[in-house]
ROSE-4610 file (N, C-alpha, C; in Angstrom, 1 decimal, always signed):
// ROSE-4610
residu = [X/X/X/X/X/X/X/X/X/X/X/X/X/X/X/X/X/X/X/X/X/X/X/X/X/X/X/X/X/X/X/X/X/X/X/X/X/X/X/X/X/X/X/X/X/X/X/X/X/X/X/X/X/X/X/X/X/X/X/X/X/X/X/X/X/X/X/X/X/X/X/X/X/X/X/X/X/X/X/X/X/X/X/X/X/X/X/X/X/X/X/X/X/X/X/X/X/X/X/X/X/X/X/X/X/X/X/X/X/X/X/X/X/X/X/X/X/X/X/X/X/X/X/X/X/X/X/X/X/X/X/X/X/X/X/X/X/X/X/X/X/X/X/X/X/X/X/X/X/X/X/X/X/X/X/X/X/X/X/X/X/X/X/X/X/X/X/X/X/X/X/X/X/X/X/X/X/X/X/X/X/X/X/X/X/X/X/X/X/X/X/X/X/X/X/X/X/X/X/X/X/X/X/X/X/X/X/X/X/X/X/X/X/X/X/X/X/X/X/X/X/X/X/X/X/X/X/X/X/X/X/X/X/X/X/X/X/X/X/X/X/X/X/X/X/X/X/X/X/X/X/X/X/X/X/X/X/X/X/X/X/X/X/X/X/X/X/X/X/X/X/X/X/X/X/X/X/X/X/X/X/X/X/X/X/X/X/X/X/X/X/X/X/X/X/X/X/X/X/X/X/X/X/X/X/X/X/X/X/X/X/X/X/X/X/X/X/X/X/X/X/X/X/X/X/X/X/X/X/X/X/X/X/X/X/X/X/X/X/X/X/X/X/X/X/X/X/X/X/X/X/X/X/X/X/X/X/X/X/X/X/X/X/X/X/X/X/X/X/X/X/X/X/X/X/X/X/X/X/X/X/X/X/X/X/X/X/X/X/X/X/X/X/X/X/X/X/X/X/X/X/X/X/X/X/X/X/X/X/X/X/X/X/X/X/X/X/X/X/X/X/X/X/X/X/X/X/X/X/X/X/X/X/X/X/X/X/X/X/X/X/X/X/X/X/X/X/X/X/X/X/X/X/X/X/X/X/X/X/X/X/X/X/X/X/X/X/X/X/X/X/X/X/X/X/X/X/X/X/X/X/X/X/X/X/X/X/X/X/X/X/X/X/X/X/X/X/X/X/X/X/X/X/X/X/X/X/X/X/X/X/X/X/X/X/X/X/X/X/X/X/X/X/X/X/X/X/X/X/X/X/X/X/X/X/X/X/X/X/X/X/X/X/X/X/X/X/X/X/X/X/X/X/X/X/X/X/X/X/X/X/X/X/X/X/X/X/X/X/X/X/X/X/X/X/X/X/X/X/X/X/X/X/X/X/X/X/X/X/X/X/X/X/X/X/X/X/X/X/X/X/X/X/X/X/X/X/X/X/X/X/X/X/X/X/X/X/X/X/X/X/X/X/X/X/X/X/X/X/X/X/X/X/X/X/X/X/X/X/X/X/X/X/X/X/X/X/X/X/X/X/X/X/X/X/X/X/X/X/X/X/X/X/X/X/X/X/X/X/X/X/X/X/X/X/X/X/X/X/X/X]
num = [1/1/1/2/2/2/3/3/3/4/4/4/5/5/5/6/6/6/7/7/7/8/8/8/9/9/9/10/10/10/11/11/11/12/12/12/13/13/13/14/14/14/15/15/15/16/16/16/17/17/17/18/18/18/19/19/19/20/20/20/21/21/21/22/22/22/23/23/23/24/24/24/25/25/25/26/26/26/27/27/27/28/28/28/29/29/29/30/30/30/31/31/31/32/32/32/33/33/33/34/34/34/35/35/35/36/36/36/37/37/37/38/38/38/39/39/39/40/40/40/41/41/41/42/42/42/43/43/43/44/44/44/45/45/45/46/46/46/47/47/47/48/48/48/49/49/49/50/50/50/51/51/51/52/52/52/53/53/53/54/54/54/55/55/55/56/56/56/57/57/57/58/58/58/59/59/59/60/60/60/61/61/61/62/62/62/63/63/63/64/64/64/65/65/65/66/66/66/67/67/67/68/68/68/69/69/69/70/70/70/71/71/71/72/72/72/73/73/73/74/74/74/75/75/75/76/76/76/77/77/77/78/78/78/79/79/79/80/80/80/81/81/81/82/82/82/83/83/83/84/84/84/85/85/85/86/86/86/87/87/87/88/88/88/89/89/89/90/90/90/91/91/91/92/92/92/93/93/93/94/94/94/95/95/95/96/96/96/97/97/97/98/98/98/99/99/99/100/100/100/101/101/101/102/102/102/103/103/103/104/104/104/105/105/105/106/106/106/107/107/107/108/108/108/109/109/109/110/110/110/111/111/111/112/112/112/113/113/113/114/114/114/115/115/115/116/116/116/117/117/117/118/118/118/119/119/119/120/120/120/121/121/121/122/122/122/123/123/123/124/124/124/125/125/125/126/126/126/127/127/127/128/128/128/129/129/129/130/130/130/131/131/131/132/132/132/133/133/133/134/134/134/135/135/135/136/136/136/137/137/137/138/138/138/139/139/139/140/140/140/141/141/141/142/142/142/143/143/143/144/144/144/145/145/145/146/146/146/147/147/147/148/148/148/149/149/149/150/150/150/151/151/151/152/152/152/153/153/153/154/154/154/155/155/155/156/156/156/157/157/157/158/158/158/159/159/159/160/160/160/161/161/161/162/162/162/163/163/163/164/164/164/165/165/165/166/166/166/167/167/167/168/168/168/169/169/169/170/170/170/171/171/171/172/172/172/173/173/173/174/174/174/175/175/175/176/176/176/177/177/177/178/178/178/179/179/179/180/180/180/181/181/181/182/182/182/183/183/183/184/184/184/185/185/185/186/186/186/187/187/187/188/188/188/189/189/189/190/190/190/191/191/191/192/192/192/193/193/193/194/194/194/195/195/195/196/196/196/197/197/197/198/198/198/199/199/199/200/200/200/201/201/201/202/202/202/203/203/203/204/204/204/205/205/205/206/206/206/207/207/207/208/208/208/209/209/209/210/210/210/211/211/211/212/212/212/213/213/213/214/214/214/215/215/215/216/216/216/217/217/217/218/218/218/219/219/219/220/220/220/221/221/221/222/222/222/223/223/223/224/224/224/225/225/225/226/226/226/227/227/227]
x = [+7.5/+7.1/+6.2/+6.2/+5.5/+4.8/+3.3/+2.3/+3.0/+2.3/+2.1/+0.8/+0.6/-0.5/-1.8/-2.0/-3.2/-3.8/-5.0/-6.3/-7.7/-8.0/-9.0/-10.4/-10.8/-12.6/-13.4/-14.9/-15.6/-16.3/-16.0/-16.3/-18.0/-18.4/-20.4/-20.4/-19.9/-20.0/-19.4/-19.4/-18.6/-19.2/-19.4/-20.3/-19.4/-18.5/-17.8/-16.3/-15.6/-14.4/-13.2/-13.7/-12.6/-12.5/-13.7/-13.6/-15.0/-14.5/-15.2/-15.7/-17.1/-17.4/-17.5/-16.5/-16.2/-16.4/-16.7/-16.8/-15.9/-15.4/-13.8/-14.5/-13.8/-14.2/-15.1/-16.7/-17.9/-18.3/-17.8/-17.7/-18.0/-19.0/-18.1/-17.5/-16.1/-15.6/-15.5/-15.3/-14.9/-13.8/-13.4/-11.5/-11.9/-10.0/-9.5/-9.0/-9.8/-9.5/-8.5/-7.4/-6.2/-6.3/-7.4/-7.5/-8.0/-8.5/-9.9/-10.7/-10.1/-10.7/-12.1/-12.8/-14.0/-13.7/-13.1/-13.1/-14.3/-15.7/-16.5/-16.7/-15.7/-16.1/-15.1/-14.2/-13.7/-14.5/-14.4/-15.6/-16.8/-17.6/-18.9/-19.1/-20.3/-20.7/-20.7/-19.4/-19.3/-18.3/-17.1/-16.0/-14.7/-14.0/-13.3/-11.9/-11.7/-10.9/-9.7/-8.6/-7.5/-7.4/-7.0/-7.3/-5.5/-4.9/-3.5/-4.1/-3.9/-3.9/-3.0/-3.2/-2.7/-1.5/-0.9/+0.1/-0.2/-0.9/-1.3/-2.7/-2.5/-3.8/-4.4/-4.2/-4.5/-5.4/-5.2/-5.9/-7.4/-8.1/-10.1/-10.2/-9.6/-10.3/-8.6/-9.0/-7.7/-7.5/-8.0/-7.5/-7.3/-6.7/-6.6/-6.9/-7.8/-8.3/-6.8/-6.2/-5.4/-5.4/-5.9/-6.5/-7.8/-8.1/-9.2/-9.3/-10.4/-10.0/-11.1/-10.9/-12.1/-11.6/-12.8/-12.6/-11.6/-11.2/-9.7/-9.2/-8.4/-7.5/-7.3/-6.2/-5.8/-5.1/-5.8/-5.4/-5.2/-4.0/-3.5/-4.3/-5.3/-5.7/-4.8/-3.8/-3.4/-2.8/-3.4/-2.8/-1.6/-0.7/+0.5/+1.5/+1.2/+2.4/+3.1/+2.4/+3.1/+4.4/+4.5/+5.7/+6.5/+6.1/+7.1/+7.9/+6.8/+7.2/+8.2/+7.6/+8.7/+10.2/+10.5/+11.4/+12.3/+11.6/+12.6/+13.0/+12.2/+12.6/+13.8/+13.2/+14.5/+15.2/+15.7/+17.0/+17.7/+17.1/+18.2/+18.5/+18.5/+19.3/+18.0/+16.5/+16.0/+15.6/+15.3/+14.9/+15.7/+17.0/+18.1/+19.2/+19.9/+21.0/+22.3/+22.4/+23.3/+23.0/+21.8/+21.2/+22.4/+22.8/+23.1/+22.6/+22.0/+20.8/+19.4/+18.5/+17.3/+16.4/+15.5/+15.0/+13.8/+13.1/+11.4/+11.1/+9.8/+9.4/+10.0/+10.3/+10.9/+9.9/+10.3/+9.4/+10.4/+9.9/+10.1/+9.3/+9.1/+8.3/+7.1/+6.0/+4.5/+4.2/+5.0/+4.6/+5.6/+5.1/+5.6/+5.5/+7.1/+7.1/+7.2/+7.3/+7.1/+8.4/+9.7/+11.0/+11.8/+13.4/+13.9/+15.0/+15.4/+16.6/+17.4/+19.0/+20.2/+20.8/+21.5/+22.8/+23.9/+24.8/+25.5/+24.9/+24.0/+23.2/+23.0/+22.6/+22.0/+20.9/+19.7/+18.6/+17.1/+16.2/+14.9/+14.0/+12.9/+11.9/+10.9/+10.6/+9.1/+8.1/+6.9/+5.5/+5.2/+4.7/+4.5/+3.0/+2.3/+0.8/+0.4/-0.2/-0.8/-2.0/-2.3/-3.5/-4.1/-5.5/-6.4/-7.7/-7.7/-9.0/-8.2/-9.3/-8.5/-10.2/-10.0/-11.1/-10.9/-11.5/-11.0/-10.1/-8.8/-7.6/-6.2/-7.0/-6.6/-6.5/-5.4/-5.1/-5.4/-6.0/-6.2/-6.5/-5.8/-6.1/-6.4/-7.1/-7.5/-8.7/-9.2/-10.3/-12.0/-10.8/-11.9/-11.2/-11.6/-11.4/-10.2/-9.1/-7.7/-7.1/-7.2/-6.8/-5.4/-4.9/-3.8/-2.7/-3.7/-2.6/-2.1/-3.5/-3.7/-2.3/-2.1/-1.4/+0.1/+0.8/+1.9/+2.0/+1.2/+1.9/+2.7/+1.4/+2.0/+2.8/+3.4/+4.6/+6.1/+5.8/+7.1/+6.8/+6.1/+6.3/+6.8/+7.0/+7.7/+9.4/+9.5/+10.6/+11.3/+11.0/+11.7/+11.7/+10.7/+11.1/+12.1/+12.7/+13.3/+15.0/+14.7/+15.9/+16.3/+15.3/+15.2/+14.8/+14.6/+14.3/+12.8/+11.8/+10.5/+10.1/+9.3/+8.9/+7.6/+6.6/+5.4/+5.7/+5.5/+5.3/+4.3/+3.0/+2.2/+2.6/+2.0/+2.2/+0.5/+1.2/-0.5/-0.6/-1.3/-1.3/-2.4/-1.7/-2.1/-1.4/-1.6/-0.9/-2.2/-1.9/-2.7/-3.3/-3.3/-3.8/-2.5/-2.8/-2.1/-1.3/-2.2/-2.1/-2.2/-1.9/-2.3/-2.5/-3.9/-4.2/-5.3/-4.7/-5.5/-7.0/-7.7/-8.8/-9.7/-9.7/-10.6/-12.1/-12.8/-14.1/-14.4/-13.4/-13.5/-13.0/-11.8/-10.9/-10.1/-11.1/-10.5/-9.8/-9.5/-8.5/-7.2/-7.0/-5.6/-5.2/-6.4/-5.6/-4.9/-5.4/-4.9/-3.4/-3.8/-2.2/-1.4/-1.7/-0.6/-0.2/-0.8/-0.3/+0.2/-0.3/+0.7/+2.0/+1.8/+3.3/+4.6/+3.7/+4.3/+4.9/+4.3/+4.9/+5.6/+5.7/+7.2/+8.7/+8.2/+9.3/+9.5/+8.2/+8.2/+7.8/+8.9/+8.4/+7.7/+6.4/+5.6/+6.0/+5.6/+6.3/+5.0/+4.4/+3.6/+4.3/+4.1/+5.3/+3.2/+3.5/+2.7/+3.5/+2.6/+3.3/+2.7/+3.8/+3.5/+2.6/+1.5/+0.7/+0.8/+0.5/-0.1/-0.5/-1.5/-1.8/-1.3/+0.0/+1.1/+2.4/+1.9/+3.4/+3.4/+3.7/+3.7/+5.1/+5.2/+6.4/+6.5/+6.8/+6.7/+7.3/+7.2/+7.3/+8.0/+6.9/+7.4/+6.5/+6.9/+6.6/+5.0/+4.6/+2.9/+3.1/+2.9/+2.4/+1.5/+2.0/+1.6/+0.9/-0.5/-1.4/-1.7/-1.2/-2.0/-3.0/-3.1/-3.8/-5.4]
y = [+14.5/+15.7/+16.6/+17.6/+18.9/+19.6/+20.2/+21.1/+22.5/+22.8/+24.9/+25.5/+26.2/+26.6/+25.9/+25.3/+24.1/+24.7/+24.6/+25.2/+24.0/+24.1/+23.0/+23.0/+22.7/+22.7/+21.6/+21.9/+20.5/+20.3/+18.9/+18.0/+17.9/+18.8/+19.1/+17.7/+18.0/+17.0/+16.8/+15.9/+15.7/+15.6/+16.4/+16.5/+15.4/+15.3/+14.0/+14.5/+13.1/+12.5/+14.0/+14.7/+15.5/+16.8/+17.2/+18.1/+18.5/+18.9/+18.5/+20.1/+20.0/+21.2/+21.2/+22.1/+21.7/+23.2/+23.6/+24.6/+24.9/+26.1/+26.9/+28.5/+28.8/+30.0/+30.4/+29.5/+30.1/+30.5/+30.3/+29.7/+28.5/+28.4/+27.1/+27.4/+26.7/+26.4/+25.5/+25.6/+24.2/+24.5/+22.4/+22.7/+21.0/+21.0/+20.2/+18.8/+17.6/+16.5/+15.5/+15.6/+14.9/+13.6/+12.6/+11.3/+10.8/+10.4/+10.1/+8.4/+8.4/+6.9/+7.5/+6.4/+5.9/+7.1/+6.4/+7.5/+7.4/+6.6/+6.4/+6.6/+6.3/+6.1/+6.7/+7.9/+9.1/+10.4/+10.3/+11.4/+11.7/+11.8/+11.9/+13.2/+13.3/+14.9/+15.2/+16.4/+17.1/+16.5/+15.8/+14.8/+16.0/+16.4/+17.3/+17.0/+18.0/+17.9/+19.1/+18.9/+19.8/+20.1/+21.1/+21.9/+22.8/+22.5/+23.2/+24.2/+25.3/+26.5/+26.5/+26.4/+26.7/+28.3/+28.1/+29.3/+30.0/+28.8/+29.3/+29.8/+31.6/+32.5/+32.0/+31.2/+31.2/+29.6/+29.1/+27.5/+28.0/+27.2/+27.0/+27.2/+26.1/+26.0/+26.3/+27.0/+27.6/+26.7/+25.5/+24.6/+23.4/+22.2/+21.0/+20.5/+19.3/+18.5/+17.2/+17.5/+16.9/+15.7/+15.6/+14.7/+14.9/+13.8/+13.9/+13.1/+13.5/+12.7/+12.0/+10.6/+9.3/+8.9/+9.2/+8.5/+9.1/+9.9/+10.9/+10.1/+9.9/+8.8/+10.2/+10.7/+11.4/+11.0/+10.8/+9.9/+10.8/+10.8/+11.4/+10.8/+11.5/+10.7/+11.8/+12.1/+12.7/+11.5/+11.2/+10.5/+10.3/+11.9/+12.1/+11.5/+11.5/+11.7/+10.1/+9.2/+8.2/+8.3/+8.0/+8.1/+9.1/+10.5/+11.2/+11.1/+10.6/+10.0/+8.8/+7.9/+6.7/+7.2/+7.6/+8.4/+9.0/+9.9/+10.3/+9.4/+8.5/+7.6/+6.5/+6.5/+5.5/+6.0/+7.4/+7.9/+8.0/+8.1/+7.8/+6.8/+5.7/+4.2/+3.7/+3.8/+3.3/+1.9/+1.5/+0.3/-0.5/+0.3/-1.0/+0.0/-0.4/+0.1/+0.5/-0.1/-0.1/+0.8/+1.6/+2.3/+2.9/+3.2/+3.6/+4.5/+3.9/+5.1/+4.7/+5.6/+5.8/+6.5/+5.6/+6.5/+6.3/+7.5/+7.4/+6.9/+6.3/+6.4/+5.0/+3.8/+3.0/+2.0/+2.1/+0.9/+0.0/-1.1/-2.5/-3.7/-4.0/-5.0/-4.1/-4.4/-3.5/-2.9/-2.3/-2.0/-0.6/+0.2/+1.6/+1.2/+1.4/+1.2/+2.3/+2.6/+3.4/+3.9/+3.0/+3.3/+2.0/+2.6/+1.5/+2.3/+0.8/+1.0/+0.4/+0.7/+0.4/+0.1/-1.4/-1.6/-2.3/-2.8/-3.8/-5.0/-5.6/-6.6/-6.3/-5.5/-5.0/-4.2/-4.6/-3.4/-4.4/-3.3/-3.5/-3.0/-3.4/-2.4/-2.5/-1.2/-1.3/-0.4/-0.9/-0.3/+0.2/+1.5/+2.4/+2.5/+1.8/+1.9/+3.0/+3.9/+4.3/+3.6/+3.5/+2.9/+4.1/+4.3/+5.1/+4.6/+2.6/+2.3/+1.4/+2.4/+1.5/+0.6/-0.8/-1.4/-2.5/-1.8/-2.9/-3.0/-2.0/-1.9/-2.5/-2.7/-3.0/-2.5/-2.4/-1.3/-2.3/-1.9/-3.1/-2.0/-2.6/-2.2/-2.8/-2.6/-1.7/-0.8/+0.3/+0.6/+1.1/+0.5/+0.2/-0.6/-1.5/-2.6/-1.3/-2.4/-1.5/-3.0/-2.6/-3.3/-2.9/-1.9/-1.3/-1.7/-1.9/-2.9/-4.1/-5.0/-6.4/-6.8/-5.5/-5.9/-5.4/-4.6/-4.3/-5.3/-6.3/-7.5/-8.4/-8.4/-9.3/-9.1/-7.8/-8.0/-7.6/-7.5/-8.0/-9.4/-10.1/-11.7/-11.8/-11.2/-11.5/-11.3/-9.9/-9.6/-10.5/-10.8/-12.1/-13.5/-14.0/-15.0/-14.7/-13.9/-13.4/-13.4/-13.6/-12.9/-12.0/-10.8/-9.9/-9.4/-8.4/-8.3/-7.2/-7.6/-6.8/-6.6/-5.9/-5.3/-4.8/-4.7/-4.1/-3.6/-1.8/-1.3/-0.7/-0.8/+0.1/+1.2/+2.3/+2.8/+3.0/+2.7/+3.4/+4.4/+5.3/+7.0/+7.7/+6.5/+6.8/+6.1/+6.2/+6.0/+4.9/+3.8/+2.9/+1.4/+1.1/-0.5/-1.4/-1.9/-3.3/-4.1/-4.5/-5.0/-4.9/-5.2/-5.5/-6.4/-6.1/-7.2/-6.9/-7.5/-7.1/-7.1/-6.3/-6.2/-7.3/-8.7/-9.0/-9.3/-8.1/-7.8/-7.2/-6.6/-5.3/-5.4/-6.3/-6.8/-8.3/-9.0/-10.4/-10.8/-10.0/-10.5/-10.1/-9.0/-8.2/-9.1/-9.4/-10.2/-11.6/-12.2/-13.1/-12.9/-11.8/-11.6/-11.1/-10.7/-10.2/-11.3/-12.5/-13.5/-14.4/-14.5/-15.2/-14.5/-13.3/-12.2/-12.7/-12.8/-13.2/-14.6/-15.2/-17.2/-17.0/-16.1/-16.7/-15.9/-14.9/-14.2/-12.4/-11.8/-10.6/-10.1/-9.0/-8.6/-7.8/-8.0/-7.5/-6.8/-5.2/-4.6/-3.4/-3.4/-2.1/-1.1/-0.3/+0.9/+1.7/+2.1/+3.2/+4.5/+5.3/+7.1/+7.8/+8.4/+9.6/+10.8/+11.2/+12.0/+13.2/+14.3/+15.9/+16.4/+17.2/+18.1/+18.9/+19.1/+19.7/+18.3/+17.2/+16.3/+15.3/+14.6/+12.9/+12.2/+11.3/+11.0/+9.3/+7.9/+6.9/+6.4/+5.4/+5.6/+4.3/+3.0/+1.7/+0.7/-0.9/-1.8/-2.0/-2.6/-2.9/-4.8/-5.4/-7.2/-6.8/-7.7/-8.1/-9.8/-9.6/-11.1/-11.2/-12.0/-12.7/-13.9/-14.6/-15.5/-15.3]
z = [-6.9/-7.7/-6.9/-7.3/-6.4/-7.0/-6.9/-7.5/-7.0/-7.5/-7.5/-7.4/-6.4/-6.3/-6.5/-5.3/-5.0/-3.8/-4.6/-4.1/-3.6/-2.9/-1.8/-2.7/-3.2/-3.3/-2.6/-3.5/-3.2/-4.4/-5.2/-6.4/-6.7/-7.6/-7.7/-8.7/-9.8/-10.9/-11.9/-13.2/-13.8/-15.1/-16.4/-17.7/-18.6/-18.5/-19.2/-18.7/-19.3/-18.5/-18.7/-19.6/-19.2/-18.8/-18.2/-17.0/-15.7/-14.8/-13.7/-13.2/-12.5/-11.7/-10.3/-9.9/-8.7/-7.9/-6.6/-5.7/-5.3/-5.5/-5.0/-4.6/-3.4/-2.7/-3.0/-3.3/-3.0/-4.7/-5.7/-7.0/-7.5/-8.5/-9.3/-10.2/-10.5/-11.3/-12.5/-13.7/-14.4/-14.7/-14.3/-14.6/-15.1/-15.8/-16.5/-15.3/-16.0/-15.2/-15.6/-14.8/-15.2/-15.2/-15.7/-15.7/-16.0/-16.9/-17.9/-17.8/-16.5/-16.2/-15.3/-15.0/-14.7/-13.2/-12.1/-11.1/-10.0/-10.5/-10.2/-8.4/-7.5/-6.4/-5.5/-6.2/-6.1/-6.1/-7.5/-7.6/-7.6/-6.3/-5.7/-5.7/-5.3/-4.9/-3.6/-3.0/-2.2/-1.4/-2.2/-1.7/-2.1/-1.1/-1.2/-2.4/-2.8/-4.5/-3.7/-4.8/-4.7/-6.5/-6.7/-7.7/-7.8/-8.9/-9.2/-10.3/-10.2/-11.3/-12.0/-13.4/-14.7/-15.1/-15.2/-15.6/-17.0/-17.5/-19.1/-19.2/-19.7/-19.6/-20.7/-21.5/-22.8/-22.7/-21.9/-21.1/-21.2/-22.1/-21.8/-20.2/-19.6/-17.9/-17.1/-16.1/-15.4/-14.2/-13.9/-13.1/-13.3/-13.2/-13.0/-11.6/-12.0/-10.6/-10.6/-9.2/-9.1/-7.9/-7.2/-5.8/-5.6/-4.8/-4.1/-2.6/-1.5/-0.3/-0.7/+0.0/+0.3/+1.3/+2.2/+3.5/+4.1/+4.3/+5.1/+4.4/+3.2/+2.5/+1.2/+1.3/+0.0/-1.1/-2.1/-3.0/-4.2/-5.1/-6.5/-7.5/-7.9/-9.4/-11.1/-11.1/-12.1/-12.5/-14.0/-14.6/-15.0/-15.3/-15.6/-14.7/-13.5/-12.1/-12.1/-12.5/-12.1/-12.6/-14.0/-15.0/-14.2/-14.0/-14.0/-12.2/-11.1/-9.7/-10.0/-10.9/-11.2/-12.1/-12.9/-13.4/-12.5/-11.8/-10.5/-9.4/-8.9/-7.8/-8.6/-10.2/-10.7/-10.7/-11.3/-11.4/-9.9/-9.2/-8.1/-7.7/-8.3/-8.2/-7.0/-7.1/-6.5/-6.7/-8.2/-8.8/-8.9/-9.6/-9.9/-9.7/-8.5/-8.0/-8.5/-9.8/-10.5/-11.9/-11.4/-13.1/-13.5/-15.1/-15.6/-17.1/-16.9/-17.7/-18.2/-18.3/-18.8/-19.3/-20.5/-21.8/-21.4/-21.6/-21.9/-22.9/-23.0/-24.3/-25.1/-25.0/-26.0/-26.3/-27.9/-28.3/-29.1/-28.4/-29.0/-29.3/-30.6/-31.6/-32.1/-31.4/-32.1/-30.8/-29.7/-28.4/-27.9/-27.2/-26.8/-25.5/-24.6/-23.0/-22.3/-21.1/-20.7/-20.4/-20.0/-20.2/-20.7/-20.7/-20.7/-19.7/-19.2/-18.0/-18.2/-17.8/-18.1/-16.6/-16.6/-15.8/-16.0/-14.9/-15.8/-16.2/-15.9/-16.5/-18.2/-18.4/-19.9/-19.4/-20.6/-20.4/-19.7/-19.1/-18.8/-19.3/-19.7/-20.2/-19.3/-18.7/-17.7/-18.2/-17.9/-18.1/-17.0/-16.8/-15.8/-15.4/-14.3/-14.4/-13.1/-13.0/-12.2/-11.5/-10.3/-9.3/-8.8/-8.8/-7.8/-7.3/-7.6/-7.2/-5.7/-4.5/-3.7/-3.0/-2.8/-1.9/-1.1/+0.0/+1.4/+2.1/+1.9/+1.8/+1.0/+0.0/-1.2/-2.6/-2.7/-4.4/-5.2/-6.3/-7.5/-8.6/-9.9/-10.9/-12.3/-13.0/-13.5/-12.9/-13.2/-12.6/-14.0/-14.8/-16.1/-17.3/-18.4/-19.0/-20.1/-20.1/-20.7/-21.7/-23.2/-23.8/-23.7/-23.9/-23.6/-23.1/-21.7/-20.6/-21.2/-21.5/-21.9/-23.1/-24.0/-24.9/-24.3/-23.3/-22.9/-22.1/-21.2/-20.3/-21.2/-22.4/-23.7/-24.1/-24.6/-25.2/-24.2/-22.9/-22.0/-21.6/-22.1/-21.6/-23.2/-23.8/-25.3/-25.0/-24.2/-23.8/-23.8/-22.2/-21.1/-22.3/-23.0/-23.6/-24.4/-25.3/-26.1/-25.5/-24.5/-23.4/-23.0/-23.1/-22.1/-21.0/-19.9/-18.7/-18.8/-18.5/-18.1/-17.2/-16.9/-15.1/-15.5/-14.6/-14.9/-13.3/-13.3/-12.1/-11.8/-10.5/-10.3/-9.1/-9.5/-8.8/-7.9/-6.5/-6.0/-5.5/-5.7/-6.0/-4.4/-3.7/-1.9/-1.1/-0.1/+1.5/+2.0/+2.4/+2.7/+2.8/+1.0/+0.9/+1.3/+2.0/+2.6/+1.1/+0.6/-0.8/-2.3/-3.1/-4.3/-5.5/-6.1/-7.1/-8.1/-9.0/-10.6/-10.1/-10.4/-10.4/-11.5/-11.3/-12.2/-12.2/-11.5/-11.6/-12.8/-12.6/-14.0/-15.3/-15.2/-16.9/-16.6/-16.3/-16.1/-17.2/-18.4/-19.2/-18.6/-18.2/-17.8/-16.1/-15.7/-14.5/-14.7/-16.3/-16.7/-17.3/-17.7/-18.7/-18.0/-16.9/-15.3/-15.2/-14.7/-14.1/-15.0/-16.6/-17.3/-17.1/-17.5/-17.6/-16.6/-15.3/-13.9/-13.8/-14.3/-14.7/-15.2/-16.7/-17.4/-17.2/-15.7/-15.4/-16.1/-15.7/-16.2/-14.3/-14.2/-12.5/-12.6/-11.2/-10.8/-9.5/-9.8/-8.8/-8.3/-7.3/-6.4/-5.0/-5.1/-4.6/-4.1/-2.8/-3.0/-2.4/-2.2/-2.5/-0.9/-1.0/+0.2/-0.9/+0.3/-0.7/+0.1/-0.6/-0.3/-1.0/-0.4/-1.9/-2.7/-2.2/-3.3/-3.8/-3.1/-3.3/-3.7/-4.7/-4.5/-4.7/-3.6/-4.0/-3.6/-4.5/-4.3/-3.1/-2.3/-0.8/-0.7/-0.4/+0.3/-0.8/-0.7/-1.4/-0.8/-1.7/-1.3/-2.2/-1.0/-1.3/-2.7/-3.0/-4.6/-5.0/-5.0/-4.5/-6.2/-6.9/-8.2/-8.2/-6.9/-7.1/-7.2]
């Protein structure tokens, strides 16, 4: 996927999770932050930000914070992009070679997936996670406590028992970590229910992304550590 008109700043501060003041040509600005997680060790003061301008005159704040660098490391924090980077990389027969079609949006039991996918096998349902916490050279997620998650591992290990096919995919939303693994510093419930999910045959899958400040696009496999 590709931005439009992406403009460079530098990140002053953040009055709550959903929008940020940031320095743009000798300005501050306040703009719309595409990611309402924690972010904590992204967004510092004076850590350089990328900024997409809004087409809509009618928009409160006329930019969206869309990246940020850490450490020369350009990383995507828009929450939107994973879904819509994984959606494209699947439709081109990247996941399952054999795709034959796929729906946003499906819910099955008490649970909303992120898609479902079609081959000659039958169907998949996968949960689409975005990654932006990287440490050590290491992607791990969550990057703050997500019932959310907790309850979509659960109900594709419901899947697979059922006799269906589940996938949990992250996407990591940079160029870099070696690895990947549940953060259970942060939600040692969800690293549990990753790795139950993973025992009874729900796949765990990490992909990171070629990044730019106008581009993201999911790239190569990243090792996947549950223990």
């Amino acid at each position: 996927m590709r931005y439009t008109k992406v403009e460079r700043g530098r990140f002053m501060a953040r009055p709550n999770r959903f929008i940020a003041q940031v320095e743009l040509a000798g300005r501050v600005e306040t703009c719309h932050v595409k990611n309402t997680g924690r972010c904590r060790e992204l967004l510092v003061p004076g850590a350089p930000v990328y900024l997409e301008m809004s087409d809509n005159p009618a928009r409160k704040t006329k930019y969206d914070l869309i990246a940020v660098e850490k450490g020369g490391m350009l990383i995507n924090m828009d929450a939107q992009a994973p879904n819509k980077v994984f959606k494209e990389w699947a439709s081109a027969g990247r996941f399952l070679p054999g795709l034959t079609a796929i729906r946003p949006e499906f819910t099955w039991g008490d649970s909303r997936f992120d898609f479902l996918l079609e081959d000659a096998r039958g169907q998949i349902l996968v949960e689409v996670k975005g990654v932006t916490l990287e440490e050590d050279g290491e992607a791990r997620f969550p990057d703050a406590p997500t019932e959310r998650g907790v309850k979509h591992l659960r109900g594709l290990r419901r899947v697979v028992e059922q006799g269906g096919r589940g996938a949990v995919f992250f996407v990591v939303q940079m160029k870099g970590p070696v690895r990947f693994r549940p953060n259970d510093r942060t939600h040692p419930a969800f690293g549990e229910a990753l790795r139950d999910a993973a025992a009874h045959g729900v796949g765990v899958y990490a992909y990171d992304c070629r990044v730019a400040p106008d581009l993201l696009e999911i790239d190569a496999p990243v090792a996947v550590e549950l223990a």
